[in-house]
N, C-alpha and C positions, 0 to 999 in steps of 0.2 A: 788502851787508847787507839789502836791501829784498827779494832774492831767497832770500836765506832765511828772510825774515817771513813770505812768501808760502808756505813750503814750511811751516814751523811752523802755519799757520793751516789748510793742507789735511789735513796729517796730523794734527795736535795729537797729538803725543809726548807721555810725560807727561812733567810740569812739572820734575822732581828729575833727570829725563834729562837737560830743554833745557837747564837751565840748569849742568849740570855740563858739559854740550860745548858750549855758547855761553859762559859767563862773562868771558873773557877779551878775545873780541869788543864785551861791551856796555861804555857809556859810565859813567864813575865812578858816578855818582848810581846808574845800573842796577844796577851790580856791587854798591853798600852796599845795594841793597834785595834783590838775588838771595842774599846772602850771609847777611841775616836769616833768608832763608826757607828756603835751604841747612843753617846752622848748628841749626835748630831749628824745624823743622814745624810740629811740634806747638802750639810756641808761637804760630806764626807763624796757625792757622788760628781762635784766639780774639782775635785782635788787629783793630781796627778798620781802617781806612784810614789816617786818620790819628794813630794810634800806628805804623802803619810806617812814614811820611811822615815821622814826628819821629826815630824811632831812627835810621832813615837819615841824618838831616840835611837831605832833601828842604827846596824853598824854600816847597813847596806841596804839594797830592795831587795836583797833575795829573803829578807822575813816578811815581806810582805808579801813575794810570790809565792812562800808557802804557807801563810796566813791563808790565803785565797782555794786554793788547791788542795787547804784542809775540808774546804767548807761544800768541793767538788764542782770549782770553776777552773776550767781550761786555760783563762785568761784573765787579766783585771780586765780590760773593757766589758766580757763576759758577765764579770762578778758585778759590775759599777754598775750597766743595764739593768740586771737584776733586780738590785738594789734602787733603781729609780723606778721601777715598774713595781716595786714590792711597796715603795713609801706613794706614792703616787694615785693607787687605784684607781679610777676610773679616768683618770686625766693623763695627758702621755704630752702637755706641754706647758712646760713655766719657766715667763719672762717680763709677762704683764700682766698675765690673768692664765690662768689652768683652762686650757680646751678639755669638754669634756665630752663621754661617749655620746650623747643625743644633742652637740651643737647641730648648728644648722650650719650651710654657705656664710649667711650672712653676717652672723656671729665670729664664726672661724675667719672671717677674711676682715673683719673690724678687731680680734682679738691678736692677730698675725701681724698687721698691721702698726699698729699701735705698739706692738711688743718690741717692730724693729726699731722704729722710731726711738724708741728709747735705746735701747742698746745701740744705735748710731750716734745717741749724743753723748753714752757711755761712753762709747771708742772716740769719741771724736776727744772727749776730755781726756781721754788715759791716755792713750798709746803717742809716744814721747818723739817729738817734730824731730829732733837732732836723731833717733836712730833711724827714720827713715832717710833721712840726708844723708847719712850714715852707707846706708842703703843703697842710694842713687849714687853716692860718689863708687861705691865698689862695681855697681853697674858698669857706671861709666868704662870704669878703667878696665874693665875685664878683655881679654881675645875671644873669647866664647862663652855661653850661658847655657848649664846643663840646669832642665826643670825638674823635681822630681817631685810626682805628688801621684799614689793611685787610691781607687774607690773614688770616695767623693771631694778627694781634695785632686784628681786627676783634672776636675775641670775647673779647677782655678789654676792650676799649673799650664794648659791648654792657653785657656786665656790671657794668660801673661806669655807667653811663648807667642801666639799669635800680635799682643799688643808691640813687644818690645822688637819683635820683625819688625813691624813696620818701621820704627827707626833706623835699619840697619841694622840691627847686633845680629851677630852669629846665633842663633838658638837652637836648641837639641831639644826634643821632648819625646816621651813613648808611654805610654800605656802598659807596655809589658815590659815588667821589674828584670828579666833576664838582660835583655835589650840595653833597660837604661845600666845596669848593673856594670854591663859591658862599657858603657859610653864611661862611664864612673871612673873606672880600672886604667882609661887610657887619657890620663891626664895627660895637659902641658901647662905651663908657667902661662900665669894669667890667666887662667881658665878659673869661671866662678860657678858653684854650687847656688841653685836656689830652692832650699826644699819648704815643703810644704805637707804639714800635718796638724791636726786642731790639737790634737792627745799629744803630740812628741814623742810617742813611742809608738808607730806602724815602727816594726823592722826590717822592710825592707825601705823605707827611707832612712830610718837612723843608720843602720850598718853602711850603706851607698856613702852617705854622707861622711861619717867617721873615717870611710877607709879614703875619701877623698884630701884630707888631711898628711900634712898641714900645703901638703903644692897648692891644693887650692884655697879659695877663701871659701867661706858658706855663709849665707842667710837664710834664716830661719822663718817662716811665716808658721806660728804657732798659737795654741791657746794657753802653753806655761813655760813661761821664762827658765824653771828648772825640770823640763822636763828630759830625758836624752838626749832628744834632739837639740832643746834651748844650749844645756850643756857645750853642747860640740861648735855653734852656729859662734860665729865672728862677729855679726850683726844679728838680734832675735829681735823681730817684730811680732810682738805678742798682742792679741787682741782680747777681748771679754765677753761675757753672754754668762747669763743666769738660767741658758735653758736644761730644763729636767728631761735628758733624751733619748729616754728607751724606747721609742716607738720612732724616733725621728734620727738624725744624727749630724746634730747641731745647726740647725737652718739656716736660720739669722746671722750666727756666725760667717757660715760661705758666704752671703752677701756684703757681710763688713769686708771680708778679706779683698774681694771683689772692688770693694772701693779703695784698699788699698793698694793694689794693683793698678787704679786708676791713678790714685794722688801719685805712685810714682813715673808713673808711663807719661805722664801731664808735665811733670819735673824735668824730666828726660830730654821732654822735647822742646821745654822752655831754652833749658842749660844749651840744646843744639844749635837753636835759634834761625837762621836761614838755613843751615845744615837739613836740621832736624824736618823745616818745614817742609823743605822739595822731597827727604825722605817720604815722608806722609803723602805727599803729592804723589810722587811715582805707585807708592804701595795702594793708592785708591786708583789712579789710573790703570794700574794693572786689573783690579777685581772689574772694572764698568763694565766687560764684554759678557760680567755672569746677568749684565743687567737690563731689562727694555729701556 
């Protein structure tokens, strides 16, 4: 067995190969997790860790991080890429329609398009009005707001950091996971975590986040409600996207997020009211000298 771990991890066969000529080799638990991702790909590459870890019946995800790490992935997002790129061929996006390799401009931007649109009226029907209220009231109440989001959820983090300045709130943001680590570690009473990952599981936001408990509160901007991070978060704003994103990494999703950063920054400054408006005031008045 160990010698053909070693041979899987040289070669790396794809994944829908290994595990049709290994299946019957691996150990029950293995075989309930190869046979999820076997029976249904597709499904299998918007699933978190721990929604396979549960379908399977796993005790924990650590069968599924060695499920993955049998087959010679570093990572699951590693393994899940793979695995959309291997079911995928020549398309690297689905959410309306599969972009393929010889679209054009003008295809790709009717195909992109249209794909948001839907996934806007997606999120706009799923993701549930009371927990972003939920949301804004823990805003509210916070003494200071630590953002944590890097890669590509860095600039939705940014962007809320920047938005909810402008109201007044104290906000913290960084770029460099040491930095905010630090800011993490030196909690005070009323201070709020807002972390931000599509997967739930970057580790340097989930651990920041976990060790920020329970002094602080946390919300969650996530793509799974049980993902580590959803887990940990006091408030989980979970959004949706059908996109297939080994060549991309989750497009249309940043932009929903994007607008939920707006619906709440909008809230914010409703609830402030004449407070909230001079805030806005002052904070445009200050930027006019970047401007002719």
């Amino acid at each position: 067995m160990d010698k053909n771990k070693k041979i899987i991890l040289k070669k790396r066969a794809p994944i829908l190969q290994q595990l049709s000529r290994n299946y019957n080799s691996l150990p029950n638990i293995q075989q309930k997790i190869g046979k999820i991702i076997l029976n249904n790909p597709s499904k299998a590459i918007k699933m978190s860790i721990s929604q396979i870890a549960q379908e399977a019946g796993a005790k924990s995800e650590a069968s599924v991080v060695h499920f993955y790490r049998s087959l010679g992935f570093e990572s699951f997002s590693d393994f899940k890429v793979s695995l959309a790129a291997e079911i995928s061929g020549n398309t690297f996006y689905h959410v309306y329609e599969d972009i393929k390799i010889d679209d054009g401009i003008e295809t790709i931007k009717n195909k992109i398009f249209s794909g948001s649109i839907k996934v806007f009226n997606d999120n706009m029907n799923f993701i549930d009005s009371k927990v972003l209220n939920d949301a804004v009231e823990l805003i509210e109440k916070s003494k200071r707001i630590i953002l944590i989001g890097f890669a590509s959820s860095a600039a939705i983090a940014m962007y809320a950091h920047f938005y909810f300045s402008f109201l007044g709130f104290d906000c913290h943001f960084t770029t460099d996971a040491h930095v905010s680590s630090i800011l993490t570690a030196n909690l005070e009473k009323n201070d709020l975590i807002f972390a931000i990952s599509y997967s739930g599981e970057s580790r340097d936001v989930v651990v920041q986040a976990k060790q920020a408990k329970p002094l602080a509160k946390v919300i969650a901007l996530t793509g799974f409600a049980d993902s580590p991070l959803g887990k940990i978060a006091d408030v989980c704003i979970t959004t949706v996207s059908e996109e297939m994103n080994y060549r991309t990494d989750a497009m249309v999703s940043r932009i929903v997020q994007l607008a939920v950063i707006d619906t709440l920054f909008t809230s914010l400054a409703i609830r402030k009211g004449n407070t909230g408006l001079n805030n806005l005031l002052k904070a445009r008045q200050s930027l006019s000298y970047l401007k002719f």
